[in-house]
C-alpha positions as CSV (number, residue, x, y, z in Angstrom):
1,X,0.0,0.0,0.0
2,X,2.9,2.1,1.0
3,X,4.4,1.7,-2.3
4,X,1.1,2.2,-4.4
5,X,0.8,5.6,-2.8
6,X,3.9,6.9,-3.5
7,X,3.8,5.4,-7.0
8,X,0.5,7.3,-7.4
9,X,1.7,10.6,-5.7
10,X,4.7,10.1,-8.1
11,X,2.3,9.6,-11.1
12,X,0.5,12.8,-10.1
13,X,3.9,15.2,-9.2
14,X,5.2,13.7,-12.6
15,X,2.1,14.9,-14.1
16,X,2.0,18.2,-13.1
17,X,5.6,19.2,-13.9
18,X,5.2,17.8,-17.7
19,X,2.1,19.7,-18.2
20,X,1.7,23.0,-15.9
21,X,4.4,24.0,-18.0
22,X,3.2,23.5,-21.5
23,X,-0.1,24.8,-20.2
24,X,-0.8,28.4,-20.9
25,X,-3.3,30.5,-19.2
26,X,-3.9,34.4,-20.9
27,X,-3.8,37.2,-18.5
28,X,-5.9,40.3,-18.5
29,X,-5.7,43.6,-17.1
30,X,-1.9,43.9,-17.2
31,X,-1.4,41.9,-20.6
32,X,0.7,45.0,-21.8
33,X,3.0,45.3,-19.3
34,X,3.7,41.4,-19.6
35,X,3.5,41.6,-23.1
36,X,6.6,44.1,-23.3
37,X,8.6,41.6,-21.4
38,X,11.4,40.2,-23.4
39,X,11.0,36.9,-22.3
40,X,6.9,36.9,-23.4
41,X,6.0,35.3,-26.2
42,X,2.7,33.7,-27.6
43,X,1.1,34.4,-24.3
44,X,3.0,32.8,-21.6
45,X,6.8,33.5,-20.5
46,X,9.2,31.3,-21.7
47,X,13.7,30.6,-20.6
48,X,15.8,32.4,-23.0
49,X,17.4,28.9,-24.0
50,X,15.3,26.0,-24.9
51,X,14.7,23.6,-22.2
52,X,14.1,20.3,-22.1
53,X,11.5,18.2,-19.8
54,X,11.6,14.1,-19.3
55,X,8.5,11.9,-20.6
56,X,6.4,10.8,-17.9
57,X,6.9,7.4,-18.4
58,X,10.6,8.1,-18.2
59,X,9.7,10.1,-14.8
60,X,8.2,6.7,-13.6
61,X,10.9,4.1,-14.7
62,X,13.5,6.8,-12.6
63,X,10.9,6.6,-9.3
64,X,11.3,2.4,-10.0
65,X,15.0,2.2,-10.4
66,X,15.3,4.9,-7.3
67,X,13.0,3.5,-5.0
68,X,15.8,2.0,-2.4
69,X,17.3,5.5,-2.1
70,X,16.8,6.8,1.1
71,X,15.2,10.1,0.3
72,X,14.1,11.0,3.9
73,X,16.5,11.3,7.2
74,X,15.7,8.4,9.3
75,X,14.4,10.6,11.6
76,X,13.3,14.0,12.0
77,X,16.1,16.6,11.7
78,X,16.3,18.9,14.8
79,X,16.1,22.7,14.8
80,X,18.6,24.9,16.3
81,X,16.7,27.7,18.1
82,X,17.0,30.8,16.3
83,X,19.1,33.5,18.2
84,X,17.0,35.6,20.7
85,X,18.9,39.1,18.9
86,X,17.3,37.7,15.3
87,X,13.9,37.6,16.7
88,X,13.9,41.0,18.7
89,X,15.4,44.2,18.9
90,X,16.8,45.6,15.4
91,X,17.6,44.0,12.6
92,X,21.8,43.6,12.1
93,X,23.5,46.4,10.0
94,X,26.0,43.3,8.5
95,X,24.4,40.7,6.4
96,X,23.8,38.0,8.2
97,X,21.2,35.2,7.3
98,X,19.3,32.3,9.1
99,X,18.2,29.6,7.4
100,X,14.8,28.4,8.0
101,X,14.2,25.3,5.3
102,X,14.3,24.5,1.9
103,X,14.7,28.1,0.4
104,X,13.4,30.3,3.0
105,X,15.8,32.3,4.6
106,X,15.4,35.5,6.8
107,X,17.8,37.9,5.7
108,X,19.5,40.8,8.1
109,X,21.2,43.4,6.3
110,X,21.2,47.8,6.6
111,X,19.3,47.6,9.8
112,X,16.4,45.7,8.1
113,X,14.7,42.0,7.6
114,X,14.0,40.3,4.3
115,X,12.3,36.9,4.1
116,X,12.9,34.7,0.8
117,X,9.9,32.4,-0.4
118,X,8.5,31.5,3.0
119,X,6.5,28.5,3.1
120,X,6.1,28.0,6.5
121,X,3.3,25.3,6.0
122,X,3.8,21.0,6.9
123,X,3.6,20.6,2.9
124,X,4.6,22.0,-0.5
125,X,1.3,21.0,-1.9
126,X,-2.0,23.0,-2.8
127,X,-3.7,20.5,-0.1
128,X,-3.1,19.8,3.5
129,X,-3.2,16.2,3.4
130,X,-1.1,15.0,0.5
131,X,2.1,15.9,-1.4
132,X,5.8,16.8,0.3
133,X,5.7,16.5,3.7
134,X,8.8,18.6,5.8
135,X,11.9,16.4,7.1
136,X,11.1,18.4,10.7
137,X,9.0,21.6,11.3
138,X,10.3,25.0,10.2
139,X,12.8,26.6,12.4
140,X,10.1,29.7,13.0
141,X,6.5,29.9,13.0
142,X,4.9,32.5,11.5
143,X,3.6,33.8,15.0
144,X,7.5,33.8,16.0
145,X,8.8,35.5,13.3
146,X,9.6,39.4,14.0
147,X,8.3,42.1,11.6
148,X,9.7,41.5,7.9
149,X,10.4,44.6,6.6
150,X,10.1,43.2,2.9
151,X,9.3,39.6,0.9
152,X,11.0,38.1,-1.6
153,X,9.2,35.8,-4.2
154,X,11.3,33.8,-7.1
155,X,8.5,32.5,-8.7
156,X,4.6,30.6,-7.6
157,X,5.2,26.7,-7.4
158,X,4.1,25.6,-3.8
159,X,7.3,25.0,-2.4
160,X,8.3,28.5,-2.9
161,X,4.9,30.2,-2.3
162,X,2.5,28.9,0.2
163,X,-0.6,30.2,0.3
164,X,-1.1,30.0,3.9
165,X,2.4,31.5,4.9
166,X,1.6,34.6,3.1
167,X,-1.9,35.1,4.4
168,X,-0.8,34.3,7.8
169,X,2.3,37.0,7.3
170,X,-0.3,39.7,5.9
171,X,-0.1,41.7,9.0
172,X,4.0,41.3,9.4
173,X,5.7,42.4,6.0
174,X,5.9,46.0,4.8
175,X,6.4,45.0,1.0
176,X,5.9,41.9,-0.9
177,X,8.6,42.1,-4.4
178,X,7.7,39.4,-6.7
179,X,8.1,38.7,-10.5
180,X,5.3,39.6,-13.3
181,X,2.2,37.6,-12.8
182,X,2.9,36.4,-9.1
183,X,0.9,39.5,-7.5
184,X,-2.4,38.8,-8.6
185,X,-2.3,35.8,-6.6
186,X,-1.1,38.1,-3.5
187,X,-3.4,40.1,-4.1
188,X,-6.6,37.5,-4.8
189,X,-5.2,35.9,-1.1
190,X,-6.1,39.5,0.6
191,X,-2.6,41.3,0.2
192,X,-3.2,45.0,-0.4
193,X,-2.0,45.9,-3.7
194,X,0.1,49.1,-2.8
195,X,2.2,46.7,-1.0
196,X,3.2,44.3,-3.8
197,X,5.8,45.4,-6.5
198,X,6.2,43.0,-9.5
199,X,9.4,43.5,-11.5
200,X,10.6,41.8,-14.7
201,X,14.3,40.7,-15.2
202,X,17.0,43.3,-14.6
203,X,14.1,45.6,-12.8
204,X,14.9,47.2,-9.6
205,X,13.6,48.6,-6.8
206,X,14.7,51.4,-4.2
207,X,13.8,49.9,-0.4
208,X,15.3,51.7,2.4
209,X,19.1,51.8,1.9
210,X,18.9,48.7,0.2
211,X,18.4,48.2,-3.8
212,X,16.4,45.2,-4.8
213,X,16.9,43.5,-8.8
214,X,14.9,40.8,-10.2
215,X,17.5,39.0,-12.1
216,X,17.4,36.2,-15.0
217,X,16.9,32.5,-13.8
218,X,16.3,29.4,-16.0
219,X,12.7,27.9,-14.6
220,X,9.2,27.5,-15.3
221,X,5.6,28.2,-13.1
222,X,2.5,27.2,-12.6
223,X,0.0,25.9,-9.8
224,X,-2.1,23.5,-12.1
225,X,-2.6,22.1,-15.3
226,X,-3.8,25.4,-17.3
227,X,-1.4,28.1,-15.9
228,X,1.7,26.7,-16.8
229,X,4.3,29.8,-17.3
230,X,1.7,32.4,-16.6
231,X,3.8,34.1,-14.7
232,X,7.5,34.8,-14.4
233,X,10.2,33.1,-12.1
234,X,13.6,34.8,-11.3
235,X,16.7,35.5,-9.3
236,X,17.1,38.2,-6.7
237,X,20.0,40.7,-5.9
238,X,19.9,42.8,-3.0
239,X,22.7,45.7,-2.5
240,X,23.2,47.3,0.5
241,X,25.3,50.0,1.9
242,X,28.5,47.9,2.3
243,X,27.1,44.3,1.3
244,X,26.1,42.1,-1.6
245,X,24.0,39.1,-1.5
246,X,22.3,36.5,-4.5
247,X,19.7,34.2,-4.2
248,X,19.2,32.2,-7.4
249,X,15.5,31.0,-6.6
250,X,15.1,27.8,-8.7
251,X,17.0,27.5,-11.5
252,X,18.8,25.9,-14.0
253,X,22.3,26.4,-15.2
254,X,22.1,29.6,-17.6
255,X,24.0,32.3,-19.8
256,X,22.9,34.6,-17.4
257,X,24.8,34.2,-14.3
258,X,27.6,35.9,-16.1
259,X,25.8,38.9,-16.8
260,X,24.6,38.8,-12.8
261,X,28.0,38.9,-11.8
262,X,29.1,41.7,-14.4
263,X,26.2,43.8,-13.5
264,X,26.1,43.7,-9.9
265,X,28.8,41.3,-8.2
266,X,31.1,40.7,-6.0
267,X,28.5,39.4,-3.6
268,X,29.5,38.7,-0.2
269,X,26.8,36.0,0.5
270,X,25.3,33.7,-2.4
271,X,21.9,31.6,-1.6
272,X,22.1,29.0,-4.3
273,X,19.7,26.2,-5.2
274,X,21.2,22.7,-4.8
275,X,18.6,20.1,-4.7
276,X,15.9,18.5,-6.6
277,X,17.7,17.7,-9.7
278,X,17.8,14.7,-11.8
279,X,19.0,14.2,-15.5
280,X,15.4,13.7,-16.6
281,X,14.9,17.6,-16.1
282,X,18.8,19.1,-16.5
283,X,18.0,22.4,-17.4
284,X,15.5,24.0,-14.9
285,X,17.3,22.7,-11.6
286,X,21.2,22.5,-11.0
287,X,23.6,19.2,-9.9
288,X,25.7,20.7,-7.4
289,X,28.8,20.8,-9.5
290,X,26.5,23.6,-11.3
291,X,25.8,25.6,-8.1
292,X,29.1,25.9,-7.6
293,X,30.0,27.3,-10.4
294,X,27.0,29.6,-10.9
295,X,28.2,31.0,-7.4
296,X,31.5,31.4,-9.3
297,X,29.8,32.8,-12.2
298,X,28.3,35.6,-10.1
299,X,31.2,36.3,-7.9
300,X,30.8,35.1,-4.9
301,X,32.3,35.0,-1.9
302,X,30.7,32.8,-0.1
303,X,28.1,30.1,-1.0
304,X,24.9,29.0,1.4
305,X,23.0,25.8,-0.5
306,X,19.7,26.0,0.2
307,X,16.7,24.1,-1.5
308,X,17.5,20.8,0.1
309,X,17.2,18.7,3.3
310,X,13.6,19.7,3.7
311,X,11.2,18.3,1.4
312,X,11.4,15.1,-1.0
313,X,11.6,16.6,-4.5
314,X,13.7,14.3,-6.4
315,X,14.9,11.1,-7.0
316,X,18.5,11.4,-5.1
317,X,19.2,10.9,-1.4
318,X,18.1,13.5,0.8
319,X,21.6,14.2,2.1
320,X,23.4,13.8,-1.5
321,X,23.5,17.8,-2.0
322,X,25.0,18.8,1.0
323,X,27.8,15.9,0.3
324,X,28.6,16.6,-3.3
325,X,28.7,20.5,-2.6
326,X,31.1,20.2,0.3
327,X,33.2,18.1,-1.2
328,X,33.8,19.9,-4.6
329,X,33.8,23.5,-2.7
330,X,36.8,22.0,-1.2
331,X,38.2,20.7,-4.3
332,X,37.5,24.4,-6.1
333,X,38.9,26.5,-2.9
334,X,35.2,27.7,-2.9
335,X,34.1,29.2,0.8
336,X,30.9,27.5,1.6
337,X,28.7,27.7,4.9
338,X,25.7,25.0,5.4
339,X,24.1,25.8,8.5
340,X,21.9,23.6,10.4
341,X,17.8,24.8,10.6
342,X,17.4,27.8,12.2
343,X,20.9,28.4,12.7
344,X,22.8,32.0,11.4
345,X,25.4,32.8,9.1
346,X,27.7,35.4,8.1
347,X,30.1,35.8,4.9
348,X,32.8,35.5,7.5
349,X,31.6,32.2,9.0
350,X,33.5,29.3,9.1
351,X,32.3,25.6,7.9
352,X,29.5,24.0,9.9
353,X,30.8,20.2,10.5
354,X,28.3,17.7,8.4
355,X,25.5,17.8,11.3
356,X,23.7,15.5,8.5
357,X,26.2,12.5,9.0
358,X,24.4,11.6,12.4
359,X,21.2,11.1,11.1
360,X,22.2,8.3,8.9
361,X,24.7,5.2,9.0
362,X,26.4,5.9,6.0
363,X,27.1,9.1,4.4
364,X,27.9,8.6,1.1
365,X,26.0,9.5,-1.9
366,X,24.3,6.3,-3.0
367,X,22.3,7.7,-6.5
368,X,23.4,5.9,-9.1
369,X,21.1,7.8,-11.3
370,X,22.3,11.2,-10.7
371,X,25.8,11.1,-11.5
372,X,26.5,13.5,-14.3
373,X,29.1,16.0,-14.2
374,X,27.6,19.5,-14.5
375,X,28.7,20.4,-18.8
């Protein structure tokens, strides 16, 4: 039974990536200023470069041939209380950021807090009782969380943008920045619209001290099977006074990381996407031999993973990003931090030991399927 379920939950994830992004849904109301972005075309956005997706039959024979990888901890991962100075008092002048799960992050920098696609919620899933269940519970509840000075959104798939999160955070955020398409659903879930400020690729926005850029990213969207791509995905600079920081949001590798680190690097602090990638779907999620060098391609200084060890996305172990990425930052002479839940970071901080390694008996990547050297 155990195994029908997750064959069927398979069946219906696999489903939904193949065709919420071939699926195109028409906007209204603000058709021209989508319509002038450079990457809309035909009525939905689309990646610069072509990408491609795997056949749903080949999505099942890779759930099959995977099915003895552990892809869960053995046991729930704990969570490092959050400092008492993040959660009161003022925000940090230096950048400092505390991990909270998967890609949520709450970000301290110029005396002010920024949260990164909170989903706060048990499960990535548009229902309660089905879909991607957490390894362990976030590192903050919404009701813990201080007041978030501003919101950033990468793009609208459920484990970036949870529904409940943002309703429940209506009444803590000042601003909510998001890509074209992504505020209407703000909006529609009760967020005022003079606090939501979409931006296409290489927009920016004047917050505070800080400036805020929707950069390029290699993705798709969509929250069902008619909306595919209705709405834009990106990355996310944010320059402060003294400091730098990327988040890449999901992505595949891309052209455009160059250009990012041209534009607007050196960054002090990089938040890059390692996890949930699989040779069936290459170019809209990155093998960790690809994070690193998209932090490289940006110039980083120092790299946090994030989008792993939280939900069950993929086909590899849970624990097989944080290995690969630690051990070819090593190799490359690449500064990399991977903090535990709820624990803070600085550029400056030294290398969290593998807290990971206690959770299971061997530490080694075991996915055979997932070996490909980033091209």
């Amino acid at each position: 039974m155990l195994f029908f379920s997750l064959v069927l939950l398979g069946l219906v994830l696999a489903m939904w990536l193949l065709f919420a992004r071939r699926s195109t849904t028409r906007h209204t109301g603000r058709d021209a200023r989508y319509a002038s972005s450079p990457v809309w075309r035909d009525g939905r956005f689309r990646n610069v470069a072509d990408t491609r997706a795997g056949s749903l039959r080949g999505v099942m024979r890779e759930f099959w041939a995977n099915r003895g990888i552990r892809r869960k901890p053995r046991s729930p991962l704990p969570v490092t209380p959050v400092r008492a100075d993040v959660l009161s008092g003022p925000a940090s002048q230096a950048l400092q950021v505390t991990w909270l799960g998967h890609s949520t992050t709450l970000i301290e920098i110029d005396g002010l807090r920024l949260l990164t696609d909170p989903v706060l919620s048990e499960r990535a899933s548009p229902v309660p009782f089905a879909g991607p269940k957490r390894f362990t519970p976030p590192a903050l509840t919404v009701a813990q969380l201080p007041h978030i000075d501003a919101v950033l959104l990468s793009h609208d798939h459920f484990d970036h943008l949870d529904r409940d999160t943002i309703r429940a955070l209506a009444g803590k955020v000042g601003r909510f920045y998001t890509t074209l398409g992504v505020g209407r659903r703000l909006i529609a879930w009760g967020i005022a619209a003079d606090r939501v400020v979409e931006l296409d690729w290489w927009q920016e926005a004047s917050f505070g001290s800080l400036t805020l850029a929707a950069t390029p990213a290699q993705h798709f969207s969509g929250r069902g099977l008619r909306d595919g791509n209705s709405t834009l995905w990106a990355s996310w600079v944010v320059l402060g006074t003294q400091e730098r920081l990327f988040f890449s949001g999901d992505t595949g590798m891309h052209a455009g990381f160059a250009e990012i680190g041209e534009r607007y690097g050196p960054f002090d602090l990089t938040l890059i996407e390692c996890g949930a990638y699989n040779e069936l779907w290459p170019d809209v999620h990155m093998q960790p031999e690809q994070s690193i060098a998209a932090h490289q391609l940006v110039r980083g200084r120092t790299m946090m993973p994030v989008h792993w060890g939280t939900f069950d996305l993929a086909m590899h172990r849970w624990d097989e990003p944080a290995e690969r990425a630690r051990a070819l930052a090593a190799e490359q002479g690449v500064h990399l931090v991977q903090p535990r839940p709820g624990e803070t970071v600085r550029p400056d901080s030294t290398l969290q030991a593998p807290w990971w390694r206690v959770f299971e008996a061997d530490s080694a990547p075991s996915s055979i399927h997932n070996k490909e050297s980033a091209a």
